[in-house]
Backbone bond lengths (Angstrom), bond angles and torsions (degrees), N, CA, C in turn:
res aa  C-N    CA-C-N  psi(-1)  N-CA   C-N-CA  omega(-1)  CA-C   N-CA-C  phi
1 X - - - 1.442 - - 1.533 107.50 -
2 X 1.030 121.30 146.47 1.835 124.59 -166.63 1.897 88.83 -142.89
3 X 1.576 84.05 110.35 1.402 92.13 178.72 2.056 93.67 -98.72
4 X 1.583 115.56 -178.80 1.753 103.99 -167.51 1.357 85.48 -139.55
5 X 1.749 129.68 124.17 1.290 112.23 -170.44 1.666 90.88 -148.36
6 X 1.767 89.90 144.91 2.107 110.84 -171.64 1.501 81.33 -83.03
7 X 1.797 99.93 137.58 1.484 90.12 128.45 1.233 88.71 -117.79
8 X 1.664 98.18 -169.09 1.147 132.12 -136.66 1.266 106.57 -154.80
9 X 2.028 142.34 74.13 1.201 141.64 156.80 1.629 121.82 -70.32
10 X 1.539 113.37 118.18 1.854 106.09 153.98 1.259 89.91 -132.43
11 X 1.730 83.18 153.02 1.541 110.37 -167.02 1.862 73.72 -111.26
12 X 1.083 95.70 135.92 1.611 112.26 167.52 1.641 120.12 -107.98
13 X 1.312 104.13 170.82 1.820 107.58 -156.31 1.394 110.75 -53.68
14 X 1.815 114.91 -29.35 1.711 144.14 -149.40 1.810 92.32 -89.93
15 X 1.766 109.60 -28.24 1.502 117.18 -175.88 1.485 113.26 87.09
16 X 1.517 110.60 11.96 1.417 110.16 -177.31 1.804 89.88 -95.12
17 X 1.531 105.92 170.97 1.330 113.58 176.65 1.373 130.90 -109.87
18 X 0.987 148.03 124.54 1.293 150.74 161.51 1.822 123.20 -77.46
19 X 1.477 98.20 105.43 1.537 81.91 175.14 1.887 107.60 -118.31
20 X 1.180 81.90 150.56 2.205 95.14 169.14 1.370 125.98 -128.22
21 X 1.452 121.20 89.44 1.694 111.14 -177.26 1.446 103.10 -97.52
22 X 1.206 110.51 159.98 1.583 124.11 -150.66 1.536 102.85 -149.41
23 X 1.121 118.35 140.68 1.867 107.96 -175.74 1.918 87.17 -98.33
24 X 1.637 106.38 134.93 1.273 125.22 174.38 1.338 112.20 -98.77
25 X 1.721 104.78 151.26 1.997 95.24 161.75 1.675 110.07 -77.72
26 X 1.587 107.58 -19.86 1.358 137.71 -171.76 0.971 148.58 -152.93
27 X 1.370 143.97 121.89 1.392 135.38 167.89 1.342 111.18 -21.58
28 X 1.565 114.85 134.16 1.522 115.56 177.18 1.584 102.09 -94.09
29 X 1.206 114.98 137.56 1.666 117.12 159.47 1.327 130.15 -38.79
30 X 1.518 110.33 107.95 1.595 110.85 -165.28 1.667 106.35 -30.68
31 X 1.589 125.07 -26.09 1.628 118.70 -139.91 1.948 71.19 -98.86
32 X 0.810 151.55 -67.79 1.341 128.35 174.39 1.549 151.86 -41.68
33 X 1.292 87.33 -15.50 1.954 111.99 157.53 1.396 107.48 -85.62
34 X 1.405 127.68 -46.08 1.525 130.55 149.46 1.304 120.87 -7.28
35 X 1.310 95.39 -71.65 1.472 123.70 173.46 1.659 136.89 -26.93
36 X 1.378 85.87 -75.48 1.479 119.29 150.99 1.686 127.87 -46.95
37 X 1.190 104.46 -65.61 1.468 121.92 -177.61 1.770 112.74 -67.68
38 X 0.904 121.67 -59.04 1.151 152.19 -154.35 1.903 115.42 -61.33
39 X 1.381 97.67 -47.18 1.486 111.42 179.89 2.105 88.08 -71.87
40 X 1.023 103.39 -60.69 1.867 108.06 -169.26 1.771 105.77 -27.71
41 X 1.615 80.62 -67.33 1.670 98.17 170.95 1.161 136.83 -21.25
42 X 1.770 100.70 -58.42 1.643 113.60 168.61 1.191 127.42 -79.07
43 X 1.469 113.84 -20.43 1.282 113.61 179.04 1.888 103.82 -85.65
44 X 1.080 124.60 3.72 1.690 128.49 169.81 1.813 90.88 86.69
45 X 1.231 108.32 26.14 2.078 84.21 172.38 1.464 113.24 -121.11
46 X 1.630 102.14 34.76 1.267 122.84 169.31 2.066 109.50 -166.46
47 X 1.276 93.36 109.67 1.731 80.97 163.31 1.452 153.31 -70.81
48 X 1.504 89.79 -4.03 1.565 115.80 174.57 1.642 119.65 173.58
49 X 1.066 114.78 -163.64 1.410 88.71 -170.51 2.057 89.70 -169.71
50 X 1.144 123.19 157.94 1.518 118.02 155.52 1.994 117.53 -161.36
51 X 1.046 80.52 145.69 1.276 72.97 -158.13 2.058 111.64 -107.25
52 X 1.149 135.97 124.34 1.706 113.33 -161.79 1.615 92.73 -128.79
53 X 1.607 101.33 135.50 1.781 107.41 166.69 1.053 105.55 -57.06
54 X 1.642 131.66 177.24 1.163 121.41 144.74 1.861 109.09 -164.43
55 X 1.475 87.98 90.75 1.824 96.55 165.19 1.281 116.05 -60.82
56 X 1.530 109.87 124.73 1.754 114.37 -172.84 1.083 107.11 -127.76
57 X 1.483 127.57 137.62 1.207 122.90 -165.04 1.663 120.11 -117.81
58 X 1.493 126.38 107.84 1.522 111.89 -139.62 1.647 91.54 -103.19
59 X 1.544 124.57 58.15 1.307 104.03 -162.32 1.272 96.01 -102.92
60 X 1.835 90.29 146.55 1.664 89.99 -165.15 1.797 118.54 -97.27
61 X 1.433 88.25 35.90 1.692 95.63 -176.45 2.078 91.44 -94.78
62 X 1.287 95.19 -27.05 1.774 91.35 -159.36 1.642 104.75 -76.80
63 X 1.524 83.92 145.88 1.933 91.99 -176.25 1.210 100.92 -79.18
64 X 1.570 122.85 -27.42 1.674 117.72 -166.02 1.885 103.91 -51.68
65 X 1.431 99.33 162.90 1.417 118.03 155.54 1.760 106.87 -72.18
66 X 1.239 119.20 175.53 1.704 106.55 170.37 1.257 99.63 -93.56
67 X 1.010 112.43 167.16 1.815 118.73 -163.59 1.116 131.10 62.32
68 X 1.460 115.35 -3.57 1.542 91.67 178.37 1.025 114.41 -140.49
């Protein structure tokens, strides 16, 4: 089973991090993370921001751990 999951990095003004992963049906369109991210950014109530897909694959034949 291959579940598809956002995270979600902001680097805040203090330099500590905030992260949020979320299970997706889909990758969102970079120009809508733009969106989102982008206004925060400029206005200084975020110092950066990144955002990573992530297709995961939960099959239960594999010996691996996930990730590695």
């Amino acid at each position: 089973m291959t579940k598809v999951f956002l995270l979600i990095l902001l680097l805040q003004p203090d330099d500590t991090v905030v992260q949020n992963i979320v299970e997706v049906m889909a990758c969102p369109p970079k120009k809508y993370l733009d969106l989102q991210f982008e206004p925060q950014r400029k206005a200084g109530l975020i110092k950066n921001w990144v955002a990573y897909c992530l297709p995961t694959d939960f099959n239960p034949k594999s010996k691996k751990g996930l990730g590695i």
